[in-house]
N, C-alpha and C positions, 0 to 999 in steps of 0.2 A: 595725518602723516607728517603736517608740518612741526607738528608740538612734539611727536613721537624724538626727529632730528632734531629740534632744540633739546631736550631732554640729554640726546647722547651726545652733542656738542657740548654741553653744559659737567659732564663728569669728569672734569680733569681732576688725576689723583697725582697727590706727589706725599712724601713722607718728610721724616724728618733732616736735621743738618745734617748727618752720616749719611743719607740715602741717598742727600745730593752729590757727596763727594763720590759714593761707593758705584754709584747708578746714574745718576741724571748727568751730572758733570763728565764721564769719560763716556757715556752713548750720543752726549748731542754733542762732544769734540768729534767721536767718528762719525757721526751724520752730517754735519753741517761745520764744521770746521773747525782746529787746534787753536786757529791765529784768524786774525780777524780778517779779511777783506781786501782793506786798505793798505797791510802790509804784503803780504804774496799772494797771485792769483790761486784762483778757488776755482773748481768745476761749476757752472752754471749754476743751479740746481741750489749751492752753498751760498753761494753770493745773495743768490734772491733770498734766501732762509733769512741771512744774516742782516741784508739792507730790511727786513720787515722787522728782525728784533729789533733793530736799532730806531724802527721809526716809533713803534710800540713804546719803547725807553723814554723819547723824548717828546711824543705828543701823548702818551695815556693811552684811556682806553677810546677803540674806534671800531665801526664796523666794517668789514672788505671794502664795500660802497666808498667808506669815506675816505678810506687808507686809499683807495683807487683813484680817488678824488684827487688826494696830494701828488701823485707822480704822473698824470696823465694831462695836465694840463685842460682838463674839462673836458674834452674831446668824447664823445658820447660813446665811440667802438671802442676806445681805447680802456674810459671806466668798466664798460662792461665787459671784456674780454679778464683786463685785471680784475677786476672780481673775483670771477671764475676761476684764473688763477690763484687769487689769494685764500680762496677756500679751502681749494684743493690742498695748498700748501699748508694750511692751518688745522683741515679733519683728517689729512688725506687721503691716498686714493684705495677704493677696494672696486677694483672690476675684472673680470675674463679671470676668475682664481686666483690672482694675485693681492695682495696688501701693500701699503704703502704709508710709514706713518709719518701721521702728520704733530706739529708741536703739540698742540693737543692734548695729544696719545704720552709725548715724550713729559710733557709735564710743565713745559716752559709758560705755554698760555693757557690761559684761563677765557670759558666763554662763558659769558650774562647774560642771561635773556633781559632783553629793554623794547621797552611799547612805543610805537611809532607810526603816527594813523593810522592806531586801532589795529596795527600790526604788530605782532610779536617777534622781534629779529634777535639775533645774536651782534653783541658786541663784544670785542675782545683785547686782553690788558695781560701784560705779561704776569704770571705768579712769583712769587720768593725764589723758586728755583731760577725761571726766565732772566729776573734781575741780576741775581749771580752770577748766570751765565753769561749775561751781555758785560755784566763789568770787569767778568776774569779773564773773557777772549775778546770782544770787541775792541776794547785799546780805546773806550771813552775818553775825553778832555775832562778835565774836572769840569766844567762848565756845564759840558752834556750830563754829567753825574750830578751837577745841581740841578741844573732841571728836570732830571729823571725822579730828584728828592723832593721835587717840588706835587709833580703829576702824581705819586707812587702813597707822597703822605701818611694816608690813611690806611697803605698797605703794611706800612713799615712805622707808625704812631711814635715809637717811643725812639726812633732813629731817624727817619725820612722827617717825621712829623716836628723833632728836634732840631733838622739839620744848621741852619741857619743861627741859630744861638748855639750848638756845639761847635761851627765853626769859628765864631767870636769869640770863644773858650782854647780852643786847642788848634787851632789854624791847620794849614793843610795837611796835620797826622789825622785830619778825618776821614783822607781816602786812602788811611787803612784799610779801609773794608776792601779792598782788592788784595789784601794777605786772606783774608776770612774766605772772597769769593775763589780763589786760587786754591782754597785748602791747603796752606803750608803756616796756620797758626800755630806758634807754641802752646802746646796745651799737652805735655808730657812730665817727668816725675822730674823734668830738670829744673822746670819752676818752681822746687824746692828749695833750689838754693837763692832765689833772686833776694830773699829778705826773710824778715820774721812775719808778712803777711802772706794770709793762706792761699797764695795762688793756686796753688795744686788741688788745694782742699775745692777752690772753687768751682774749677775747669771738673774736677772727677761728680760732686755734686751736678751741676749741669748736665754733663751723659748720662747719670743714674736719674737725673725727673725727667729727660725726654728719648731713654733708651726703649721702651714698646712702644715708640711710633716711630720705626722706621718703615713701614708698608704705607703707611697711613696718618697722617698728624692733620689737625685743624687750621687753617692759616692765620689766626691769631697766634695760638702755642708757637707756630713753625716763626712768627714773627716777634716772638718774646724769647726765643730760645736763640737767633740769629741776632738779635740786639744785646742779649746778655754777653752772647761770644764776644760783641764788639766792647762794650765797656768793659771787661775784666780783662780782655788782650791789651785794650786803652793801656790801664793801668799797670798788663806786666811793662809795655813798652816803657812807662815813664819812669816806673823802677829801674829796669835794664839802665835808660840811658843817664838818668839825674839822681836818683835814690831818694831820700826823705824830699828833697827838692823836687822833685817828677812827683811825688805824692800827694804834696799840695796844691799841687796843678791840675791836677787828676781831679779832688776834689771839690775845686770851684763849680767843678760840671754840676752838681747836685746841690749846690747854696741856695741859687738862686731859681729853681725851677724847684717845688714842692711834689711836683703831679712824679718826676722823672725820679726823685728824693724815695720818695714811698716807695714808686716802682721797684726800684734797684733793691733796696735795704731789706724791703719785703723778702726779697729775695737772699738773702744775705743770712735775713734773719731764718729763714727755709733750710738753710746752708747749715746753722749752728746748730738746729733741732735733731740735722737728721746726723752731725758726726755725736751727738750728747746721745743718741739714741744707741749707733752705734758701740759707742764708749761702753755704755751701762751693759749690753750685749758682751762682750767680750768675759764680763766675769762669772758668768758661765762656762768657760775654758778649766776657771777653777778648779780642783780637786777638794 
């Protein structure tokens, strides 16, 4: 019974970057709030939602025990009471015919089974979506956004994993990504006119390799596909605001880092095969 509940703790499903914008982002603003906390009161219920994202963000991953641990001051009623609560809050509730969901269900957390005297428990760490959502409504410090880049690393490799040498690069246009988590990136046919590089071509590439995972995507893709948003908006921005000057600032990001270099251009080069593809396709319109 107890493996059966790790098992269905353990299925969080979340899809792709559109799914968060389309689905995940406007159902946990109406479950647990628009605006964060700290700035106008929230019905109980949100607040408590929201102080557990936010602790999730900045300590990792933990299990209820431990998260219960940090706000109760040791207090033995008080751990286990919060527990129980944070469970609840995390699978939620289904009892007397009703349902109640929990982040879980919603997509924000992620639960891991981890061995711990020979016990099997669940611990749990916000996913791609959770991050998003804690940085486009919670109203983080950069400071809480670096630490969350620090804990998350491995979640986010080619961005969380970079973050500290992209900010030695590009200074605090790194927390853009609160344009990317807010969903209000340029990524339409007007970044055609920013220059002679293929913005447009890039951003339309991008939705055509991860447009059949919106039900469903693997959290590496969902973490390559979220990281590419961020460096090709990098680079509309630099265009927008410097032109060939913002380009080679843009740049430098990939000099000096080989692993991020391959990443990116990989992709890039992904990008030229498939408009050459298309091209050659078109002359079959022929007569």
């Amino acid at each position: 019974m107890v493996e059966d509940m790790i098992v269905a703790e353990s299925s969080t499903k979340f899809g792709n970057y559109l799914s968060y914008l389309r689905y995940t982002l406007p159902t946990a603003k109406q479950l647990f709030g628009e605006h964060s906390f700290r700035k106008k009161k929230l019905r109980l219920h949100q607040e408590k939602i929201q102080q557990m994202l936010e602790s999730f963000a900045v300590n990792g991953s933990m299990t209820t025990w431990e998260m219960a641990k940090t706000q109760s001051g040791y207090d033995a009623a008080s751990v286990r009471a919060l527990d129980k609560d944070f469970r609840r809050l995390l699978v939620g509730r289904r009892e007397r015919g009703k349902a109640s969901l929990g982040l879980v269900d919603i997509g924000l957390v992620i639960a891991e089974p981890k061995t711990e005297n020979e016990n099997t428990i669940n611990s749990y760490r916000l996913s791609i979506h959770g991050i998003l959502y804690c940085i486009a409504t919670l109203e983080l410090t950069e400071r809480e956004i670096d630490i969350m880049a620090s804990k998350y690393s491995k979640v986010l490799p080619m961005l969380f994993g970079k973050w500290e040498y992209l900010k030695s690069i590009i200074g605090s246009n790194i927390y853009n990504l609160q344009i990317l988590a807010s969903g209000v990136a340029l990524d339409n046919i007007r970044t055609t006119s920013i220059s002679n590089i293929p913005i447009f071509e890039l951003y339309n590439y991008l939705n055509a390799k991860y447009q059949n995972y919106y039900e469903s995507i693997s959290e590496n893709d969902l973490a390559d596909q979220i990281s590419l948003w961020f460096f090709i908006h990098s680079l509309t921005m630099y265009l927008l605001n410097d032109g060939k000057k913002g380009l080679q600032t843009w740049k430098k990001i990939f000099q000096n880092d080989k692993e991020l270099s391959f990443w990116f251009f990989s992709f890039v080069d992904e990008t030229i095969t498939f408009y050459k593809k298309r091209l050659d396709s078109a002359s079959e319109l022929k007569f």
